[in-house]
MIDOSE-1310 file (N, C-alpha, C; in nm, 2 decimals, decimal comma, always signed):
residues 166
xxxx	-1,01/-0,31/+6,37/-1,14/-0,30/+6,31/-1,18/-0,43/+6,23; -1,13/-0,49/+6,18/-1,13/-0,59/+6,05/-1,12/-0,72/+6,15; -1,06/-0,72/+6,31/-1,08/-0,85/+6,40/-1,22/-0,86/+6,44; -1,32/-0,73/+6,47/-1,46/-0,68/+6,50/-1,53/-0,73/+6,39
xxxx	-1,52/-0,68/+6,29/-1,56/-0,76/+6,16/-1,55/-0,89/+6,20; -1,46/-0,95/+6,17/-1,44/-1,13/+6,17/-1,51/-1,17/+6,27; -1,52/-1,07/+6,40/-1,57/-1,19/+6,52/-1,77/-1,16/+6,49; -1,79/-1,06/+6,43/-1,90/-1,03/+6,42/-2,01/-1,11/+6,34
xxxx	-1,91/-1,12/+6,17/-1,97/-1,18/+6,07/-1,94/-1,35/+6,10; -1,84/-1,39/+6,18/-1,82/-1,51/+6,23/-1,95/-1,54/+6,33; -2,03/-1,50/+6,39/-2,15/-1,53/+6,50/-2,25/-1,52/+6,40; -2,29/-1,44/+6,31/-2,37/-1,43/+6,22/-2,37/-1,55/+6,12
xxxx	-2,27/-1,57/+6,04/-2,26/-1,67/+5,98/-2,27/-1,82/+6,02; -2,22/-1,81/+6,17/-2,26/-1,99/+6,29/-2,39/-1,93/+6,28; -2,47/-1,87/+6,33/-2,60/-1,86/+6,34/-2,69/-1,93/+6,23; -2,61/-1,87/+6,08/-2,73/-1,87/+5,93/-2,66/-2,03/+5,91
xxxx	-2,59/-2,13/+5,97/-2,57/-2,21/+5,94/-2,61/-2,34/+6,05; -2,62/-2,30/+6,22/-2,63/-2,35/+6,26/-2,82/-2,38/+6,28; -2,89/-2,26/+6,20/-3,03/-2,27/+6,28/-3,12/-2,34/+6,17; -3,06/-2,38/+6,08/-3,14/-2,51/+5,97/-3,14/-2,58/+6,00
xxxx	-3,02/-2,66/+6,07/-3,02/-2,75/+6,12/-3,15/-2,81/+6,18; -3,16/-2,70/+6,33/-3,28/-2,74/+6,43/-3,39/-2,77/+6,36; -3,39/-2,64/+6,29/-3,56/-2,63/+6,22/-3,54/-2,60/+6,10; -3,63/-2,59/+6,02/-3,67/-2,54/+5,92/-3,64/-2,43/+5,92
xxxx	-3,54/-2,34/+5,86/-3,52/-2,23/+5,91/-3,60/-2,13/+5,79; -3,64/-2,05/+5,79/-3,68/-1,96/+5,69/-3,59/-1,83/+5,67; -3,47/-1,77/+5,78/-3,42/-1,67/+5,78/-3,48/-1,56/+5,85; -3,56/-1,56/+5,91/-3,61/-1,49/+6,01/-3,58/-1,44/+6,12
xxxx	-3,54/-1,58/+6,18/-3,48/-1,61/+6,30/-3,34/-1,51/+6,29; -3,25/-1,52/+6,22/-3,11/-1,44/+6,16/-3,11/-1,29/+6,15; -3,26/-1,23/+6,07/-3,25/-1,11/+6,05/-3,18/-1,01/+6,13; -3,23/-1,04/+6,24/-3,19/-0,88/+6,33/-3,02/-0,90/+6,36
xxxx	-2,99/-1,03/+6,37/-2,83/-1,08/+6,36/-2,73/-1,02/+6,25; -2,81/-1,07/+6,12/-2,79/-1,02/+6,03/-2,77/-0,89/+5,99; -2,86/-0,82/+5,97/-2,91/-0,66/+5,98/-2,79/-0,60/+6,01; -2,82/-0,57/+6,19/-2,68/-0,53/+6,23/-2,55/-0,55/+6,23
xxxx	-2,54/-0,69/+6,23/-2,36/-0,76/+6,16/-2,36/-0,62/+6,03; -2,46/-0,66/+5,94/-2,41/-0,65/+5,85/-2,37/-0,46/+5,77; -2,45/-0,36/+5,89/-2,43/-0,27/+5,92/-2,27/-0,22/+5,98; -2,29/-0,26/+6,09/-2,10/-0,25/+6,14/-2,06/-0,27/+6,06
xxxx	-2,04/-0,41/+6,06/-1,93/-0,48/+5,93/-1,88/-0,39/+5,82; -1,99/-0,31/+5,75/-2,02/-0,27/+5,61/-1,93/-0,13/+5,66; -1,96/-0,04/+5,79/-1,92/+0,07/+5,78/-1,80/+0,05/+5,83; -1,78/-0,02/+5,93/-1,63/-0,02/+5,91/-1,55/-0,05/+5,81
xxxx	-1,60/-0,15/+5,73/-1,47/-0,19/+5,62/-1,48/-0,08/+5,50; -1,57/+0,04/+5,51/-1,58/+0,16/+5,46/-1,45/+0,23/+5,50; -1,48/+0,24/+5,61/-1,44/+0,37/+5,71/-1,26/+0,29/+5,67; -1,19/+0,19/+5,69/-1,12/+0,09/+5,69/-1,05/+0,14/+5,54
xxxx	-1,13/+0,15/+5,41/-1,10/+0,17/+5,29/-1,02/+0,33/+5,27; -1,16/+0,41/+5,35/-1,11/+0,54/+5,31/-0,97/+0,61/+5,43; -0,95/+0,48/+5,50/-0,82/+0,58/+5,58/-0,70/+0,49/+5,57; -0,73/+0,35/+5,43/-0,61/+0,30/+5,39/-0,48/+0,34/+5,31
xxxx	-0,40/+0,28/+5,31/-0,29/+0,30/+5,28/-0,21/+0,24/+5,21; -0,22/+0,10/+5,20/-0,12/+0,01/+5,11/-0,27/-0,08/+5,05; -0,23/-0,19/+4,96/-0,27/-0,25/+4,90/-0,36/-0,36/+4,98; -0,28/-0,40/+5,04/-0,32/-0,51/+5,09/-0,39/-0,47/+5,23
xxxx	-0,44/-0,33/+5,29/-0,52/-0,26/+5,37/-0,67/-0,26/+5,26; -0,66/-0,20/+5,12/-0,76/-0,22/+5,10/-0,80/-0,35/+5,05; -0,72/-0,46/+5,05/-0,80/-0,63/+5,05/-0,86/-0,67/+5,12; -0,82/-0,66/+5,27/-0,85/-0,66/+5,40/-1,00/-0,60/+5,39
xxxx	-0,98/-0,48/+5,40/-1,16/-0,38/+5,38/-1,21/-0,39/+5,30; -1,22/-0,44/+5,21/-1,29/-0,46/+5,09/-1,33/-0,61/+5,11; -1,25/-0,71/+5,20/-1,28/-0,83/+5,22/-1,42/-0,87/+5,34; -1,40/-0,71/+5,42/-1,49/-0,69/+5,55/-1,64/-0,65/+5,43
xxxx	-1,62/-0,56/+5,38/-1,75/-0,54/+5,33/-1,81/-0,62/+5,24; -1,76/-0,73/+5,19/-1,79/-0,83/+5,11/-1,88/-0,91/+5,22; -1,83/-0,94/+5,40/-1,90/-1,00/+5,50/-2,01/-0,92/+5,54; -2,01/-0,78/+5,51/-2,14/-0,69/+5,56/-2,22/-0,73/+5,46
xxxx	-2,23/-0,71/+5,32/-2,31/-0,69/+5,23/-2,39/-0,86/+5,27; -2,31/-0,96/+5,25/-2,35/-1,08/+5,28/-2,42/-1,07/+5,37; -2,41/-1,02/+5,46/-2,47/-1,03/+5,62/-2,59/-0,96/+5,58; -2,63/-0,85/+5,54/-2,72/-0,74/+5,44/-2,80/-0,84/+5,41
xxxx	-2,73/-0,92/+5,32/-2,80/-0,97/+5,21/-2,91/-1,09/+5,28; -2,89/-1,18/+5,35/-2,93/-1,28/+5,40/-3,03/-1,21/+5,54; -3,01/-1,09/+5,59/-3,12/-1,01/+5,64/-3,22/-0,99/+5,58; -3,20/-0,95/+5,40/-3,33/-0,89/+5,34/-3,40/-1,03/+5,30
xxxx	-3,33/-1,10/+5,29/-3,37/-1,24/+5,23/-3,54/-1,29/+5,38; -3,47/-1,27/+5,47/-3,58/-1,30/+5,55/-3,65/-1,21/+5,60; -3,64/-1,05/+5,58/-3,73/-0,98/+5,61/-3,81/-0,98/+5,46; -3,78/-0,98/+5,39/-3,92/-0,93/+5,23/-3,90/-1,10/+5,22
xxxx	-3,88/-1,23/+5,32/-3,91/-1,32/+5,18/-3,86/-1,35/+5,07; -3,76/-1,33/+5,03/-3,71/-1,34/+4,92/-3,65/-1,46/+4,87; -3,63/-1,50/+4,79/-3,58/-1,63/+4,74/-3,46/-1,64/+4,75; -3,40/-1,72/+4,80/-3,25/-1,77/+4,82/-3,18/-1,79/+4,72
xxxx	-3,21/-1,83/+4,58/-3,15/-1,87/+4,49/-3,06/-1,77/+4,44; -3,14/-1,63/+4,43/-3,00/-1,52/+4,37/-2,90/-1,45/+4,51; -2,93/-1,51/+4,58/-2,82/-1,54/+4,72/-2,67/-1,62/+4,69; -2,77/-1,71/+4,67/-2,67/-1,84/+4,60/-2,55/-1,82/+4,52
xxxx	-2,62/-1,73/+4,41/-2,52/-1,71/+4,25/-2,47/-1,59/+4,34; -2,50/-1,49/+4,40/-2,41/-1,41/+4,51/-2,31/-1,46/+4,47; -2,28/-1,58/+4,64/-2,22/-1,63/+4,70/-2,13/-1,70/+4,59; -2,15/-1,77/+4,47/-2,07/-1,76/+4,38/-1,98/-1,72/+4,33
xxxx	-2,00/-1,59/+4,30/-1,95/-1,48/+4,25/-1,82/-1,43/+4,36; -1,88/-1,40/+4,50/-1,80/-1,33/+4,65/-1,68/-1,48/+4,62; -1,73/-1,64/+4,64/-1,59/-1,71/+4,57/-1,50/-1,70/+4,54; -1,56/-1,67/+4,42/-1,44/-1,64/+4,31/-1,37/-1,53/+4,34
xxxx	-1,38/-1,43/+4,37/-1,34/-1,30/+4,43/-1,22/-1,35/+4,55; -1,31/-1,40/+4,64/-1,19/-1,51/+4,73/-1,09/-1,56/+4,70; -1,10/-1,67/+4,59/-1,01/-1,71/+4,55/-0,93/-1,64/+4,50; -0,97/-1,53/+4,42/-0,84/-1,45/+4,37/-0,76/-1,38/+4,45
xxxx	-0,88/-1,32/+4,52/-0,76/-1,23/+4,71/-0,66/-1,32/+4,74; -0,73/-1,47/+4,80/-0,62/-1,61/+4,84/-0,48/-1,60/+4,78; -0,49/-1,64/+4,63/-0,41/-1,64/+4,56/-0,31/-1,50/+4,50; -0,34/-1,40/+4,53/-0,34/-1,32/+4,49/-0,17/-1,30/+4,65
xxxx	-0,25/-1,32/+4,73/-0,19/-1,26/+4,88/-0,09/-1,31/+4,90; -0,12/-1,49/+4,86/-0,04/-1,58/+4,89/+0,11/-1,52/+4,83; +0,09/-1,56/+4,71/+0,19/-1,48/+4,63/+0,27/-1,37/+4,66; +0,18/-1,26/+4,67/+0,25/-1,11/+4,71/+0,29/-1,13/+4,87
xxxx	+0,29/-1,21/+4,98/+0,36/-1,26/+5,10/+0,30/-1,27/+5,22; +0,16/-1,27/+5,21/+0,03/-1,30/+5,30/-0,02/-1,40/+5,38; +0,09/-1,52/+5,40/+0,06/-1,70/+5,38/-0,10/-1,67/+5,46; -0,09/-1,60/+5,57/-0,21/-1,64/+5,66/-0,30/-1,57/+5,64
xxxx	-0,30/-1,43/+5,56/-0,43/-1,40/+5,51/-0,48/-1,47/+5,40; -0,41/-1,50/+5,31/-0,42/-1,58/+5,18/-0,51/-1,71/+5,21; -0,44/-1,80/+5,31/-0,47/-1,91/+5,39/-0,67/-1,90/+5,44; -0,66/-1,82/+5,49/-0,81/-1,79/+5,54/-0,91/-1,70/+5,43
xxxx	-0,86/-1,65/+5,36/-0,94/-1,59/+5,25/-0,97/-1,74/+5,15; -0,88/-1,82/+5,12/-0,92/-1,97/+5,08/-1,07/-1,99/+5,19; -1,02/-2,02/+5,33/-1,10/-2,06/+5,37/-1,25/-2,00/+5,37; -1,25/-1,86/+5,33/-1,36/-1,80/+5,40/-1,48/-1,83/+5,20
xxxx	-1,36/-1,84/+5,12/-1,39/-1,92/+4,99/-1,52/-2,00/+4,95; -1,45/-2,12/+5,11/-1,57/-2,27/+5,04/-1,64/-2,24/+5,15; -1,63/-2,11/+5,27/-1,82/-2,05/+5,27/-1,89/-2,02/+5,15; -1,85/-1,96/+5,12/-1,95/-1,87/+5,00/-1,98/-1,98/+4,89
xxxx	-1,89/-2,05/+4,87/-1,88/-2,19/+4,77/-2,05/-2,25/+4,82; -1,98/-2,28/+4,95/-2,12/-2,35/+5,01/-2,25/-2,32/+5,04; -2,20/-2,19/+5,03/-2,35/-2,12/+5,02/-2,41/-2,13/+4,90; -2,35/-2,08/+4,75/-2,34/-2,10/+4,67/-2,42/-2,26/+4,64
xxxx	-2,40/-2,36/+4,68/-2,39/-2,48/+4,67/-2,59/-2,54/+4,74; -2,54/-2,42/+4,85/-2,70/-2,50/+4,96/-2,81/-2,39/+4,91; -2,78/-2,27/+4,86/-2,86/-2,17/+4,82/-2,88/-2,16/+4,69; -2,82/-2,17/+4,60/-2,78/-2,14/+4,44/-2,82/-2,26/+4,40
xxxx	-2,78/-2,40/+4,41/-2,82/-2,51/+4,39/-2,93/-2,58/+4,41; -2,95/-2,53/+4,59/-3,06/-2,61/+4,64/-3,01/-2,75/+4,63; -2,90/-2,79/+4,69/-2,84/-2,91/+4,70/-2,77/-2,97/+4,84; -2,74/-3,02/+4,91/-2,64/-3,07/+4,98/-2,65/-2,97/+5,12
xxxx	-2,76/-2,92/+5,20/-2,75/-2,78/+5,26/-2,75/-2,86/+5,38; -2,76/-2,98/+5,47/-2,74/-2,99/+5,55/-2,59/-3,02/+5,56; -2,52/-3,10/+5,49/-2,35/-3,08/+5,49/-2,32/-2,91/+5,50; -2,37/-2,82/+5,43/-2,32/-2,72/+5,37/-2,35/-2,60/+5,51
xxxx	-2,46/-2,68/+5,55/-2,46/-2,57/+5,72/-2,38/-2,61/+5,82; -2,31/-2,68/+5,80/-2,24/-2,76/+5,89/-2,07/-2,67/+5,85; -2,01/-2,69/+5,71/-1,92/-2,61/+5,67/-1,94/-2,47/+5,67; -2,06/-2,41/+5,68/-2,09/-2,27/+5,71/-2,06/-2,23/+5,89
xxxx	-2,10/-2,34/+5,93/-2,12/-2,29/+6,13/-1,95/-2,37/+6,15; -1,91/-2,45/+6,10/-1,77/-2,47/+6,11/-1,68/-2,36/+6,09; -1,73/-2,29/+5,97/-1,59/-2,15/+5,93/-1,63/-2,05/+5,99; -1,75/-2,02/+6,04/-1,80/-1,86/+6,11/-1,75/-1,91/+6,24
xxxx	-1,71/-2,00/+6,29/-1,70/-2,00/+6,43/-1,53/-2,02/+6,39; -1,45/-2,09/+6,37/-1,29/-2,20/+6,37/-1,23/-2,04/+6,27; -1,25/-2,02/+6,12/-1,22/-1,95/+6,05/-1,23/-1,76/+6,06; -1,34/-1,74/+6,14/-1,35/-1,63/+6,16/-1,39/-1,62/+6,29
xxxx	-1,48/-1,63/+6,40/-1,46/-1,60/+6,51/-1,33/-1,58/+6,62; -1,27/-1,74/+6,57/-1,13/-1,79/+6,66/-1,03/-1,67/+6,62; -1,07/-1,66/+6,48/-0,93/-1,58/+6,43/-0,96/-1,46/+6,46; -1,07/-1,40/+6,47/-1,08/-1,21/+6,51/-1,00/-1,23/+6,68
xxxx	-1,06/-1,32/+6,76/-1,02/-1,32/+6,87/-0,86/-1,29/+6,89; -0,77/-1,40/+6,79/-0,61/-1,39/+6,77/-0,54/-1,29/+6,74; -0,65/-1,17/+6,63/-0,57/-1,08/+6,61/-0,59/-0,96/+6,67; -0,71/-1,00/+6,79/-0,73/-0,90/+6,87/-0,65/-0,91/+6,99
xxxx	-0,61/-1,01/+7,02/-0,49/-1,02/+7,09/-0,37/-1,01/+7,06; -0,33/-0,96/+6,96/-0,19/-1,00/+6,85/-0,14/-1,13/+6,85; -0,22/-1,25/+6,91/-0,16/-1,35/+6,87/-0,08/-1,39/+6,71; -0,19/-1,37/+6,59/-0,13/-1,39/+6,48/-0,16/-1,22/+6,42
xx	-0,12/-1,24/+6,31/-0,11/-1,07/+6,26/-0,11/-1,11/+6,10; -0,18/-1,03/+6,02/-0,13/-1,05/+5,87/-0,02/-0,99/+5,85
């Protein structure tokens, strides 16, 4: 379930980073991507929570629903219009949360979840950064459609193959 997540919120995330680029994006374009990502995403990493078992099952689901809400979130943003800025301080906040999962996992014997929860980090950092700031958003869509595609698409793919495994 949690590889479905990654490959899901990974196309959604290339999407909300690759389509500023082209144009002027307003988030529109995203919504319906968005929406639904952020729907699955959300109930699975529910469904994920209430039939866990160890600790680090509910980091994992708790880490998926952090990707739904996000995915949620940047849907409502372009259906009501809403200002990106408290997206931003979101994306802040979901960070810091990362960083402590990372570190947190690393530690307790995670290398490669820990590893990628860093990574999935200076998304939100950069969101954080191109939304919350209003600063630097063409680098920052570039680090957003780099980690939804390398960080999370590649990698749902690997563990839907058992290539790698937490």
């Amino acid at each position: 379930m949690f590889a479905v997540s990654l490959i899901l919120s990974g196309i959604a995330f290339f999407l909300n980073g690759f389509l500023p680029l082209i144009d002027d994006n307003d988030n529109h374009e995203t919504s319906v991507i968005n929406t639904i990502t952020g729907i699955i995403v959300t109930v699975l990493g529910f469904y994920g929570l209430i039939t866990a078992s160890a600790t680090f099952d509910y980091l994992l689901y708790g880490t998926a629903i952090l990707f739904g809400i996000t995915n949620l979130y940047v849907a409502a943003i372009g259906i009501w219009d809403l200002s990106e800025t408290s997206f931003g301080w979101f994306s802040a906040v979901i960070a810091l949360i990362m960083l402590a999962i990372g570190v947190y996992v690393i530690i307790t014997g995670s290398l490669m979840f820990g590893i990628f929860a860093l990574v999935w980090m200076f998304m939100w950092a950069f969101y954080f950064i191109s939304r919350g700031l209003n600063v630097l958003k063409t680098p920052s869509s570039w680090v957003i459609m780099f980690i939804g595609i390398a960080a999370m698409v590649a990698e749902g793919v690997l563990l839907l193959n058992g290539i790698v495994a937490f």
